[in-house]
FIZANU-715607 format. One record per residue (C-alpha): residue in three letters; x, y, z; chain. Coordinates in nm, 4 decimals. Example, Ala and Ser with C-alpha at 12.3 -4.5 7.8 and 13.67 -1.06 7.14 Angstrom:
2
(ALA (1.2300 -0.4500 0.7800) A),
(SER (1.3670 -0.1060 0.7140) A),
***
This chain:
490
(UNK (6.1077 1.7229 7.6767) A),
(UNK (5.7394 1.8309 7.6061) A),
(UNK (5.5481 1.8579 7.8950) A),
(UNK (5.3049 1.5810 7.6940) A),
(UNK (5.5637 1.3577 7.7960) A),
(UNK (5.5664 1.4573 8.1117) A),
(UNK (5.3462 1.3775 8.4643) A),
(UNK (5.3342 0.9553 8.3582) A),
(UNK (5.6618 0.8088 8.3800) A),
(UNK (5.8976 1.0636 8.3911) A),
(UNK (5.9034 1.4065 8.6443) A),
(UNK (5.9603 1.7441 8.5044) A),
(UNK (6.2264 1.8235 8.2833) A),
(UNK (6.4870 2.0828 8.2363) A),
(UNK (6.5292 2.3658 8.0079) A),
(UNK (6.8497 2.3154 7.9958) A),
(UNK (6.8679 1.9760 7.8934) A),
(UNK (6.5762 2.0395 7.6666) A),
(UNK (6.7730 2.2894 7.4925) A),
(UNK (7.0991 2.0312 7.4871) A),
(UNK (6.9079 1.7493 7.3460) A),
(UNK (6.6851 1.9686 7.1246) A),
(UNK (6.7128 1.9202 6.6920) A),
(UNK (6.4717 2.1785 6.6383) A),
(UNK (6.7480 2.4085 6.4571) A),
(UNK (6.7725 2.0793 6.2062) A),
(UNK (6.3830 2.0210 6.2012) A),
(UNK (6.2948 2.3225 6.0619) A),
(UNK (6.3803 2.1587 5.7398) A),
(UNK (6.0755 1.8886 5.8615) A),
(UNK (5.8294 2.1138 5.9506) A),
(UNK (5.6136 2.1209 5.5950) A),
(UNK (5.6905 1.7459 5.5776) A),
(UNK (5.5554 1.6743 5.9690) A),
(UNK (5.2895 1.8786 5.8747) A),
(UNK (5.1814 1.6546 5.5568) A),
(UNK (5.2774 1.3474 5.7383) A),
(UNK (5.0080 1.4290 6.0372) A),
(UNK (4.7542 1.5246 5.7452) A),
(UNK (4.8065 1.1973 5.5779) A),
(UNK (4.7947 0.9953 5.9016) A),
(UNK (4.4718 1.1689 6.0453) A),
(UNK (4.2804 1.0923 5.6508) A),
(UNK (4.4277 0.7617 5.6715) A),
(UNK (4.2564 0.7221 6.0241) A),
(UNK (3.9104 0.8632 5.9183) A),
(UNK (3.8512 0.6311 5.6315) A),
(UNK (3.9539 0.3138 5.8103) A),
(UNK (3.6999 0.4031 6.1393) A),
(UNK (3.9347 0.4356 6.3669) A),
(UNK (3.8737 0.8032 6.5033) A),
(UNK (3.5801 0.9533 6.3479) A),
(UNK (3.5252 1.2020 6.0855) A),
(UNK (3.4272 1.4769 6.3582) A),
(UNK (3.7499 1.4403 6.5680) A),
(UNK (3.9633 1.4146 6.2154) A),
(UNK (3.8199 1.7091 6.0535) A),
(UNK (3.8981 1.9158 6.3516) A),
(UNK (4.2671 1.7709 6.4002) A),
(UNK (4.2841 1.8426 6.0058) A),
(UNK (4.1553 2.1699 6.0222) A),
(UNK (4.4316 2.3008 6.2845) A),
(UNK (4.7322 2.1033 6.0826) A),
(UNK (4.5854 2.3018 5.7876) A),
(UNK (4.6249 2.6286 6.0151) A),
(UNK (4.9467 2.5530 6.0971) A),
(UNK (5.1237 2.5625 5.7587) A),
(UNK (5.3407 2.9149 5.7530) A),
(UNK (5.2470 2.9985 6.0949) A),
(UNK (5.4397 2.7994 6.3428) A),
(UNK (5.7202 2.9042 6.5250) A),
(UNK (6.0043 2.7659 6.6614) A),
(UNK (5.9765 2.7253 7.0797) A),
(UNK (6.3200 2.6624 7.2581) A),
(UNK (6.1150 2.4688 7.5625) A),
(UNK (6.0138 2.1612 7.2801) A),
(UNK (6.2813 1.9452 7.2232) A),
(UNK (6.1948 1.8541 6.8388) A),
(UNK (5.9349 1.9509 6.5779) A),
(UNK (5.7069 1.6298 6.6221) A),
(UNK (5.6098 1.7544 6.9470) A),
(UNK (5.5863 2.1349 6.8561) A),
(UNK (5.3019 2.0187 6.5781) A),
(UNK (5.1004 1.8216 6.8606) A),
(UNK (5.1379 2.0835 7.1569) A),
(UNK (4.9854 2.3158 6.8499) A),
(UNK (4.7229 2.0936 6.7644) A),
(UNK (4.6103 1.9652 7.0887) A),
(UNK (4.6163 2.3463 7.1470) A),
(UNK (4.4030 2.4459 6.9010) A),
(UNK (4.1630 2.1570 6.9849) A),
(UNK (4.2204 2.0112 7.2765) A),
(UNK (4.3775 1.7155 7.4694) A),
(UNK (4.0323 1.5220 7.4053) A),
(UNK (4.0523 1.5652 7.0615) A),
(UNK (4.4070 1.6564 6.9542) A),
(UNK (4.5711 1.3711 7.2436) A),
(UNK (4.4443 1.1010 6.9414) A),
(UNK (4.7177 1.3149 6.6449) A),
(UNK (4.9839 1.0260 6.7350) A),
(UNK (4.7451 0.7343 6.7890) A),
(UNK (4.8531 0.4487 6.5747) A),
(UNK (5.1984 0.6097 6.5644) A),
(UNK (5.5306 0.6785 6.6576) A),
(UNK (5.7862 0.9826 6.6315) A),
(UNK (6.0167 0.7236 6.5264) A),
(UNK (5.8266 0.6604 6.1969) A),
(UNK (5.6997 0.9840 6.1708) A),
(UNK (6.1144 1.1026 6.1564) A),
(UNK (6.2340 0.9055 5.9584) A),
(UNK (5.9474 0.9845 5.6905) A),
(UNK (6.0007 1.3445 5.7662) A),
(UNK (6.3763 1.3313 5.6221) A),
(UNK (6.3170 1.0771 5.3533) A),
(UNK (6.0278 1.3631 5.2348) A),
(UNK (6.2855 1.6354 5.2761) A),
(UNK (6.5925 1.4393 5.1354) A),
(UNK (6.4110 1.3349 4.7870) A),
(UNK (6.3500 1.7048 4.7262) A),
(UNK (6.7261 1.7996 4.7947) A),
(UNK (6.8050 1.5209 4.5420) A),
(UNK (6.5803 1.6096 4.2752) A),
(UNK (6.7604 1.9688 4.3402) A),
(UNK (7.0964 1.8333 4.2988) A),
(UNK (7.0084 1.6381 4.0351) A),
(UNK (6.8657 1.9161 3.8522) A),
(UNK (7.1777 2.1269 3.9229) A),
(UNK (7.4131 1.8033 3.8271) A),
(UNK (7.2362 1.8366 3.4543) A),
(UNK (7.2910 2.1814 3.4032) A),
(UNK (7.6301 2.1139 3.4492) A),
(UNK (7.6355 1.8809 3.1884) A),
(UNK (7.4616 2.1333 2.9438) A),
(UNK (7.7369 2.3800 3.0105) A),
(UNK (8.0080 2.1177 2.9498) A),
(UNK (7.8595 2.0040 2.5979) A),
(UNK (7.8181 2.3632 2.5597) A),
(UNK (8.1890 2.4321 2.5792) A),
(UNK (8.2790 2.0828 2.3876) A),
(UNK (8.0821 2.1899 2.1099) A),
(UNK (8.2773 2.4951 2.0820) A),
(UNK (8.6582 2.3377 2.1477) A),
(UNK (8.6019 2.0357 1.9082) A),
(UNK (8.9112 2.1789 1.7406) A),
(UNK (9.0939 2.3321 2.0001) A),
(UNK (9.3963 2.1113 2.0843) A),
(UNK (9.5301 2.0940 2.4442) A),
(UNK (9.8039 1.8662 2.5916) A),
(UNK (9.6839 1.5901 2.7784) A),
(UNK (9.8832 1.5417 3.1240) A),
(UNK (9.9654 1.1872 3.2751) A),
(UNK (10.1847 1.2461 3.6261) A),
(UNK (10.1167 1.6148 3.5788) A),
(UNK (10.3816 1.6045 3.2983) A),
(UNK (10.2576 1.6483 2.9143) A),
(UNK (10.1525 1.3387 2.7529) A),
(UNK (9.9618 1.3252 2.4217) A),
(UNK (9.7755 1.5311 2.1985) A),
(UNK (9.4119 1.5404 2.3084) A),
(UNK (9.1371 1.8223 2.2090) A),
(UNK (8.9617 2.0428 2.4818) A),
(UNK (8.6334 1.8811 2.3437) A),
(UNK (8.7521 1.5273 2.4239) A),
(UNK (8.8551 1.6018 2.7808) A),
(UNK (8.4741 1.7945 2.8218) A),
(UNK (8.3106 1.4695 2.6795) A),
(UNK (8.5111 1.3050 2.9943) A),
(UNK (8.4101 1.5414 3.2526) A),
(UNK (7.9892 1.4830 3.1055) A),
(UNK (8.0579 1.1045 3.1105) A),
(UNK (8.2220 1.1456 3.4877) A),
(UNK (7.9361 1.3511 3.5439) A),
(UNK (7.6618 1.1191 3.4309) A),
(UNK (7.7782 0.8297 3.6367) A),
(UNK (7.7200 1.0523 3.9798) A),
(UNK (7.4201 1.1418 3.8449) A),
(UNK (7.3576 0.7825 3.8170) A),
(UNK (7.4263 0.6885 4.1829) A),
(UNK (7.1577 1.0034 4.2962) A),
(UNK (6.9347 0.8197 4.0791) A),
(UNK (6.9815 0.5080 4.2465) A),
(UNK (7.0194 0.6542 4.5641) A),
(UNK (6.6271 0.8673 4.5170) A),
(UNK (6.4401 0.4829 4.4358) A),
(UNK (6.5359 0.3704 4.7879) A),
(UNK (6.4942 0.7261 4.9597) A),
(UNK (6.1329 0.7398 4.8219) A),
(UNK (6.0009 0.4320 5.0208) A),
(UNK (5.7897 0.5175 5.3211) A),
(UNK (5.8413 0.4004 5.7136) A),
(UNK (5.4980 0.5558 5.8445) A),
(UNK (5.3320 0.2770 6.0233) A),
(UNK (5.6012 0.1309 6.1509) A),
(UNK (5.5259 0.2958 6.4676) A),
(UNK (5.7870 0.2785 6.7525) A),
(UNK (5.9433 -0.0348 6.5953) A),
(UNK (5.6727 -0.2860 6.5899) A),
(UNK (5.3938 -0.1119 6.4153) A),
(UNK (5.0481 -0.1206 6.6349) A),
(UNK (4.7442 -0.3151 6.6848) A),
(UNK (4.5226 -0.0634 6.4675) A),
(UNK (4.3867 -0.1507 6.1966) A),
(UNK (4.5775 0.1669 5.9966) A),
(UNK (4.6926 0.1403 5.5995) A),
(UNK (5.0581 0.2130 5.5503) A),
(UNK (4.9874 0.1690 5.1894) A),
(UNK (4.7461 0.4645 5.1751) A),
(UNK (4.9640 0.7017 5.3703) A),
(UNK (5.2272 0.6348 5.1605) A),
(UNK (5.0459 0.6686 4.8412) A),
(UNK (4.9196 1.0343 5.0034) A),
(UNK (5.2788 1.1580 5.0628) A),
(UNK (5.3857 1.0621 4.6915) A),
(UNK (5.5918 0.7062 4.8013) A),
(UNK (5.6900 0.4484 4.5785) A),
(UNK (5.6346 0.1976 4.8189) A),
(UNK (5.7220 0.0462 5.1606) A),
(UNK (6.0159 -0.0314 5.3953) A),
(UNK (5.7965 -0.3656 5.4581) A),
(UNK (5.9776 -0.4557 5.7901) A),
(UNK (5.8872 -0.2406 6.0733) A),
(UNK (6.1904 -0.2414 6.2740) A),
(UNK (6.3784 -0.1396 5.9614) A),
(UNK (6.1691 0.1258 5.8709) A),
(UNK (6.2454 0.3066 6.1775) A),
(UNK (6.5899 0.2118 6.2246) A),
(UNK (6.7518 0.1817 5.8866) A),
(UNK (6.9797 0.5169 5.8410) A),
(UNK (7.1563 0.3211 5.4764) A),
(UNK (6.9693 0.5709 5.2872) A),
(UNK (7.1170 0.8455 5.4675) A),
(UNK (7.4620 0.6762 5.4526) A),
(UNK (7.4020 0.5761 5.0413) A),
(UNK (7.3455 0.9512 4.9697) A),
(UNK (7.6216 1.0704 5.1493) A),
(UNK (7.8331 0.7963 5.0057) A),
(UNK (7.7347 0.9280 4.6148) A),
(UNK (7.7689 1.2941 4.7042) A),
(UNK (8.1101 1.2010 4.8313) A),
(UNK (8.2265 1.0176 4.5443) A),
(UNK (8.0587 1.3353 4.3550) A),
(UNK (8.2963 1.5462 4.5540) A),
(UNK (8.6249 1.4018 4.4623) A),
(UNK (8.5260 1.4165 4.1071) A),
(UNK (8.4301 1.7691 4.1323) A),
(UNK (8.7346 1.8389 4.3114) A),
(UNK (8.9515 1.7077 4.0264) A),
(UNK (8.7646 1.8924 3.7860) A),
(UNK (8.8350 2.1865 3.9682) A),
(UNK (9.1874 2.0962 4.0332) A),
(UNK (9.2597 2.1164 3.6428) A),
(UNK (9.0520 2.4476 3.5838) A),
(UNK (9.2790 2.5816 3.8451) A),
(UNK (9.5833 2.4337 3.7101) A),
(UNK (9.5228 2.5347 3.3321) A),
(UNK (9.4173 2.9262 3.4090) A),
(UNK (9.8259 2.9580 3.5547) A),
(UNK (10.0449 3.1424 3.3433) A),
(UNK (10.2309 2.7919 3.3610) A),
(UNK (10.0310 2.6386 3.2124) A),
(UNK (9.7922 2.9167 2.9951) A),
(UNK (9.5546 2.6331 2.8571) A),
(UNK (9.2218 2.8509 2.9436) A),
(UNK (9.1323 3.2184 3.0988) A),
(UNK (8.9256 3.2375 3.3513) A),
(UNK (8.6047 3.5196 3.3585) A),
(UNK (8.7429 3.7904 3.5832) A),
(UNK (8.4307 3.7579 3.8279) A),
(UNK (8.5254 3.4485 3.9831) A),
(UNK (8.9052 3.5611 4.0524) A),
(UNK (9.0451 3.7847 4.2829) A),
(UNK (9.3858 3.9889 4.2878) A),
(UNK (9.6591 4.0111 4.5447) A),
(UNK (9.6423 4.2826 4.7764) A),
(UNK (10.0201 4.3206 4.7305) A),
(UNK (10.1124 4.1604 4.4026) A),
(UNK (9.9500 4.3946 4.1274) A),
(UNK (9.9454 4.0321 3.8573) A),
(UNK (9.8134 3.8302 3.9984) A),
(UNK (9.4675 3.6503 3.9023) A),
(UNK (9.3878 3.3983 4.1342) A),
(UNK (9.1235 3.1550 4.1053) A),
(UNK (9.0141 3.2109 4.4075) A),
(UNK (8.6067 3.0689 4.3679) A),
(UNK (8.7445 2.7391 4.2583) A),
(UNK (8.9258 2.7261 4.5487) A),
(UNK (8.6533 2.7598 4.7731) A),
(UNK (8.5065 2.4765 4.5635) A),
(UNK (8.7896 2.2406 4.6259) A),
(UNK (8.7984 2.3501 4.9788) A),
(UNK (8.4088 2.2754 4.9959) A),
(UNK (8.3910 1.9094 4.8388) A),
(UNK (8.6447 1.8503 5.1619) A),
(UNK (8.3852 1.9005 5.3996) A),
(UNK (8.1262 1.6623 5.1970) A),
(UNK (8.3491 1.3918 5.2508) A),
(UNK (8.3890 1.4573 5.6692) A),
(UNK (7.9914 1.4784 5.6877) A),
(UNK (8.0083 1.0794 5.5002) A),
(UNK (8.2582 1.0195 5.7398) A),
(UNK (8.1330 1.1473 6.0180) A),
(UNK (7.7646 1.0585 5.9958) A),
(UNK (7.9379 0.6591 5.9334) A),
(UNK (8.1433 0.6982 6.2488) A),
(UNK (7.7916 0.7912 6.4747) A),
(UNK (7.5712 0.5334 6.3120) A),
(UNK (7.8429 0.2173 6.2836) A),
(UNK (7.8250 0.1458 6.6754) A),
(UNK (7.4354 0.1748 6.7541) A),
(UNK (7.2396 -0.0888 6.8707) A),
(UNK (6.9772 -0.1846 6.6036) A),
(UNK (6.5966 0.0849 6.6036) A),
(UNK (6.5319 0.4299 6.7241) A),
(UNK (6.8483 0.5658 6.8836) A),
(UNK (6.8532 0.9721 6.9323) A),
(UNK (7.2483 0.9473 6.8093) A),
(UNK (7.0239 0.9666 6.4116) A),
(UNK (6.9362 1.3243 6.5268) A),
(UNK (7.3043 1.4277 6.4933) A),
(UNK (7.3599 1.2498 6.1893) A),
(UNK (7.0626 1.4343 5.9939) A),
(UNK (7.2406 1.7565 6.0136) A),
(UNK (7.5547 1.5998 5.8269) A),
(UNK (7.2717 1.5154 5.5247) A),
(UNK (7.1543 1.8772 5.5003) A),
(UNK (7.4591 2.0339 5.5057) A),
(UNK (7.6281 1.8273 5.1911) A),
(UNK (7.3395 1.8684 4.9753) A),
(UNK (7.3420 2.2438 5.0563) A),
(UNK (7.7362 2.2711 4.9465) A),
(UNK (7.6814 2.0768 4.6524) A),
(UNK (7.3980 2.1890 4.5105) A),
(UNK (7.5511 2.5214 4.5045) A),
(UNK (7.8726 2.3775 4.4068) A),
(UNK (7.7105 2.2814 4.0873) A),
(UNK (7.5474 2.6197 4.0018) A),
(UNK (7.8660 2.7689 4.0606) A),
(UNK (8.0653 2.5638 3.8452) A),
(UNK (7.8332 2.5507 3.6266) A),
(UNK (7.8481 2.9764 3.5856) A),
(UNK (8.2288 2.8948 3.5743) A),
(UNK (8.2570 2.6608 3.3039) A),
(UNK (8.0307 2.8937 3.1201) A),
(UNK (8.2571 3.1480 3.1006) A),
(UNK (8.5500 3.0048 3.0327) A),
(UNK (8.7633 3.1324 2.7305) A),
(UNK (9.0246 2.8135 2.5710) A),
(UNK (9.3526 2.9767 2.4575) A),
(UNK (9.3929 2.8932 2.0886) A),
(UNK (9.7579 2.8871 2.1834) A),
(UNK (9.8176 2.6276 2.3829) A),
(UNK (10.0183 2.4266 2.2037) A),
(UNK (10.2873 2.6409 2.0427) A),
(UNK (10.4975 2.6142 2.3484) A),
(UNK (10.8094 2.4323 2.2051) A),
(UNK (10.8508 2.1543 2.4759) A),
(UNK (10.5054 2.0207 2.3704) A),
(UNK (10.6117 1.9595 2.0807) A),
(UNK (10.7567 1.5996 2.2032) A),
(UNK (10.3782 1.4874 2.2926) A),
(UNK (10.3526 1.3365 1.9904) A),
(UNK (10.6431 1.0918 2.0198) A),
(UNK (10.4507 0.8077 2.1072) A),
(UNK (10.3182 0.8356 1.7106) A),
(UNK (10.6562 0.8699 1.5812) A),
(UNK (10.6980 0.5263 1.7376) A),
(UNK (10.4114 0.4316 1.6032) A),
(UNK (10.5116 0.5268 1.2220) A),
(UNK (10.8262 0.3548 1.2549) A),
(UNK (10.6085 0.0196 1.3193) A),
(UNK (10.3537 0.0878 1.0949) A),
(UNK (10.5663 0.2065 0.7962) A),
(UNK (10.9374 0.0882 0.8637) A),
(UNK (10.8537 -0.2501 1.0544) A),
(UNK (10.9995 -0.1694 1.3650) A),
(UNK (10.8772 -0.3954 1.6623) A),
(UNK (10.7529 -0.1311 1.8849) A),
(UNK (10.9630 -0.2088 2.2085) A),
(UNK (11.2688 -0.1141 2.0034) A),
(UNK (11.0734 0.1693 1.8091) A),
(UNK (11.0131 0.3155 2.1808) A),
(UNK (11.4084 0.3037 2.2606) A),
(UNK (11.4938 0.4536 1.9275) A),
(UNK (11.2335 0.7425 1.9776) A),
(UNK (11.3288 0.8135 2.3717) A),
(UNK (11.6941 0.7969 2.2741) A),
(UNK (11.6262 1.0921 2.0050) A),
(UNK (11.3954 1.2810 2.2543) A),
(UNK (11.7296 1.2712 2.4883) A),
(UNK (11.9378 1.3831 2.2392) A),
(UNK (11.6989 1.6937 2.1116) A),
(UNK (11.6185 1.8169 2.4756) A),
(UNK (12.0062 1.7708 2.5854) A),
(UNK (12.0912 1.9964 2.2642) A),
(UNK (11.8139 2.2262 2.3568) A),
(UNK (11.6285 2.1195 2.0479) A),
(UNK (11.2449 2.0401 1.9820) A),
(UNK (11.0699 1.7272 1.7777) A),
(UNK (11.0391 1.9890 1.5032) A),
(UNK (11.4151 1.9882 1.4982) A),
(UNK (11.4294 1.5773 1.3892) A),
(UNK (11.5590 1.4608 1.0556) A),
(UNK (11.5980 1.1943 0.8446) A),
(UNK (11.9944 1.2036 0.9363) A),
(UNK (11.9571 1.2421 1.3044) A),
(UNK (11.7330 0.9569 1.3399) A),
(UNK (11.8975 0.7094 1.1217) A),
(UNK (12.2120 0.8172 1.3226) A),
(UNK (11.9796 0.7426 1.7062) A),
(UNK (11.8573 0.4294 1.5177) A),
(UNK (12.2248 0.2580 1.4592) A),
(UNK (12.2252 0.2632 1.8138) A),
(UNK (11.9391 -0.0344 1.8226) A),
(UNK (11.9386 -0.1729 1.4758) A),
(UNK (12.1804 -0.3680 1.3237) A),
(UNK (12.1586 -0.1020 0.9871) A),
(UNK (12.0156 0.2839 1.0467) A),
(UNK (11.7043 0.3612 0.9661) A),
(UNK (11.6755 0.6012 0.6591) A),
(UNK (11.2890 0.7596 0.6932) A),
(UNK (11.1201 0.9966 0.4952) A),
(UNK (11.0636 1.3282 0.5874) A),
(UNK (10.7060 1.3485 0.4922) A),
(UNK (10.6774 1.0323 0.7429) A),
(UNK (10.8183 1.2542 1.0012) A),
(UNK (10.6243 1.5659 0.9659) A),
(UNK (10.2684 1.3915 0.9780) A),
(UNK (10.3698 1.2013 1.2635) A),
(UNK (10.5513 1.5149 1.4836) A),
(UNK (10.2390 1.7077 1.3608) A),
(UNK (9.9493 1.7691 1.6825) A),
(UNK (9.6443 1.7726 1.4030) A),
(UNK (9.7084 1.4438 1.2332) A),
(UNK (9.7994 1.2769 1.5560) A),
(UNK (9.4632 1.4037 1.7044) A),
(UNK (9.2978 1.2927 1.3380) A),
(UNK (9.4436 0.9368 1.3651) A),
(UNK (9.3101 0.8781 1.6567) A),
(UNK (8.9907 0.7842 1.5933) A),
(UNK (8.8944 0.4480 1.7753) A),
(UNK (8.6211 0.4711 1.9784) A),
(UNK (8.6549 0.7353 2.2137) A),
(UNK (8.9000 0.8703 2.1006) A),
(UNK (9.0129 1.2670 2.0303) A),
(UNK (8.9385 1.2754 1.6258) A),
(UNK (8.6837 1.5445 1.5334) A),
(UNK (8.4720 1.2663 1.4206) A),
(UNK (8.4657 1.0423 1.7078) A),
(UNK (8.4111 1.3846 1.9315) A),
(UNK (8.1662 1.4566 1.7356) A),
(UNK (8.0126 1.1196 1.7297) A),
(UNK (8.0390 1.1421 2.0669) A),
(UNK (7.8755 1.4919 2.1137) A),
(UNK (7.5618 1.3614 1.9188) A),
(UNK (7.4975 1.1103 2.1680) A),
(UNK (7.5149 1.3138 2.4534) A),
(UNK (7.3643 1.6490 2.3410) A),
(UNK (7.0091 1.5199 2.4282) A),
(UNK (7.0794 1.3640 2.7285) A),
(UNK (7.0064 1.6132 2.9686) A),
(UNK (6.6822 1.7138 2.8396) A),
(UNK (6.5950 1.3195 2.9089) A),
(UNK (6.7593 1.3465 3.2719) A),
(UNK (6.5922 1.6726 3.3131) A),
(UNK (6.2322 1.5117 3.1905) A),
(UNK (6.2647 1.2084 3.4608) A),
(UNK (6.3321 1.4834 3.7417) A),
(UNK (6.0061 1.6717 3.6467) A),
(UNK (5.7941 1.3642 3.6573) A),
(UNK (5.9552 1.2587 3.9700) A),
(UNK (5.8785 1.6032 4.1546) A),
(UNK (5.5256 1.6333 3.9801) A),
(UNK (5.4266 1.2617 4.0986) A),
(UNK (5.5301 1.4296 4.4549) A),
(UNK (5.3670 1.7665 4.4179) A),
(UNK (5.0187 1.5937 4.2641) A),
(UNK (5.0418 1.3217 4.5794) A),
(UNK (5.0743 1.6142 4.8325) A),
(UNK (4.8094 1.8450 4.6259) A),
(UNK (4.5640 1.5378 4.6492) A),
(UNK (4.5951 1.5137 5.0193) A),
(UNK (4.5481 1.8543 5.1064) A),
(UNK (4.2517 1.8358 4.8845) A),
(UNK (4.1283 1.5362 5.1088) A),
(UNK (4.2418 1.6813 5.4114) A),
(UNK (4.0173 2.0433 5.2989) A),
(UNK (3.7325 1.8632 5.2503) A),
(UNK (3.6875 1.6874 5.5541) A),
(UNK (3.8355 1.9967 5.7794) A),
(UNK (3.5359 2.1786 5.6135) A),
***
């Protein structure tokens, strides 16, 4: 503990249990944000009278000093107290003993990471929308490039790489959604809360607040210092960001195997075996996947500290802050990553002609015999599975049907067989016109893709525009008070 702290209630302390309890390794994230919130206290306490403009200028003149100067001491046990042992160095006890009148490091903490939080949001953010840009990018070049579409892993339907891309941006734009949400409640400002039951100065929280670039107040002073939700909320929607990043990944990995052969992946971001001279492995997706794991243990973990705690200023929060910093590190480079990745991917033109995809399209030859032939479609689905049976027993593909072998499956459900035209077949069997007729609303037709891709194709310029004003309101806000804090320090 700071020896500030010391000589009233409590003896000396020890530098070993200083450097135990300490957070300073974490606070260096705080220290610009500290720095600002001392500035904006000190101006705050000028205008309202209650330490003078002499004593203030000086106090502001040495926080101004401090900015890309101080070091880290191992003897302090946090940053809050680093900043006033500097201060009250540079000026004084007499002078620099008044830096933390009127507040608390409770307040001042939890300011500190909301300050340092909103900027690793607007990053993510930021990151989250070039991601989108690169997935449009790729749509807009795969609107005819047809892929299988998997349910259960196992080949399903007829679906274009375009459409899938369209999903990912839409998945994508919902977690960019919840940071969103998550930044309005981050950018509200404790400072004057004090310890937990604000003080008996006459201080303005409202004008500190506006000089740090706040959208408002946490109003109630004992939740102001002891609310950790928004901590909890962001972790919560960079989780839920991580599992859908993880199954993105998932199917990049799966569709570069030679299984599968859906896409290639750019050389950079694989490796080879040091023993087996094929193989490509997909090695930085991995990592990703690997990553997103240890976004969802910080949620979990920060959770399990903060569930049990009694309700204000506990120092279990110090351990929990770390968890914060470390998922918006992973996933903000996560996202540039992936979005280099998807960048460079190369779709195989060729991924449907192997011939067991060719029964994907079954579920429209069910559909033809209801539309055309007047088949209720529960029988229509036994007639088509029993000719799928009989095709992949005989080692045959749906290319293979005819008009004889399915009136012959058909006899088997109907009380006369079914005698179909051939030209009802083929469009039904064939990938492009199953893709083509499906084109309700969100569906995989070129139109409703590209109906789709219209929509969307601006949207990140807008997302990007709302994260510019959002970090310029901050950087005017903190430009403004070291403008005030200049003037009176000179």
């Amino acid at each position: 503990m700071s020896e500030l702290l010391r000589g009233g209630r409590l003896s000396a302390s020890r530098k070993d249990i200083i450097e135990f309890t300490s957070s300073l390794t974490s606070d260096e994230k705080l220290l610009k944000h500290v720095v600002n919130i001392n500035k904006a206290h000190i101006v705050m306490l000028i205008e309202n009278g209650i330490i003078s403009r002499n004593d203030g200028s000086k106090i502001l003149g040495a926080l101004l000093s401090l900015e890309n100067k101080l070091s880290l001491r191992s003897n302090v046990e946090d940053i809050h107290m680093l900043v006033e042992e500097e201060v009250i160095k540079s000026v004084g006890l007499d002078v620099g003993g008044n830096l933390n009148l009127a507040k608390s490091r409770n307040d001042q903490v939890a300011t500190a990471i909301r300050m340092a939080l909103r900027e690793d949001l607007l990053n993510v953010m930021e990151k989250t929308v070039n991601l989108q840009e690169t997935v449009i990018q790729l749509a807009e070049k795969n609107i005819k490039t047809i892929v299988p579409g998997y349910t259960h892993l196992q080949p399903a339907q007829p679906t274009t790489l375009a459409h899938y891309l369209l999903a990912q941006f839409d998945i994508l734009k919902r977690d960019l959604g919840r940071l969103m949400d998550a930044y309005r409640r981050v950018n509200l400002c404790p400072m004057g809360a004090g310890a937990l039951a604000t003080t008996s100065f006459p201080i303005s929280r409202e004008r500190v607040a506006e000089l740090l670039g706040f959208d408002g107040l946490i109003e109630n002073s004992i939740d102001a210092v002891s609310s950790r939700d928004f901590l909890l909320e962001t972790l919560a929607a960079l989780s839920i960001m991580a599992v859908d990043i993880s199954r993105f990944v998932e199917d990049l990995i799966i569709w570069s195997s030679m299984e599968f052969r859906l896409i290639d992946l750019p050389d950079e971001f694989t490796s080879t075996s040091s023993i087996m001279p094929q193989k490509k492995n997909p090695e930085v997706l991995e990592v990703i996947r690997a990553r997103m794991s240890i976004i969802l243990s910080d949620f979990i973990a920060a959770s399990t500290m903060l569930k049990g705690l009694p309700s204000t200023y506990n120092l279990d929060f110090q351990e929990a802050t770390p968890k914060l910093w470390d998922a918006t590190k992973i996933m903000a480079e996560t996202l540039w990553m992936l979005s280099e990745i998807v960048r460079n991917v190369r779709a195989r033109k060729d991924a449907m002609e192997k011939p067991f995809l060719s029964f994907l399209t079954a579920t429209e030859l069910a559909n033809m015999l209801v539309r055309k032939y007047s088949v209720p479609f529960r029988i229509a689905h036994k007639i088509i599975g029993a000719l799928v049976k009989t095709l992949v027993d005989d080692g045959k593909t749906l290319f293979d049907v005819s008009p004889e072998l399915l009136a012959r499956v058909s006899a088997k459900f109907l009380s006369s067989p079914l005698h179909v035209n051939i030209e009802d077949i083929h469009r039904a069997i064939d990938p492009v016109s199953f893709v083509e007729s499906h084109s309700v609303r969100g569906g995989p037709s070129r139109s409703e893709v590209k109906r789709m891709l219209i929509i969307r194709r601006n949207l990140p310029d807008q997302y990007r525009e709302e994260i510019v004003f959002k970090r310029k309101r901050i950087e005017d806000s903190i430009n403004t008070l070291n403008s005030i804090a200049k003037s009176y320090a000179s």
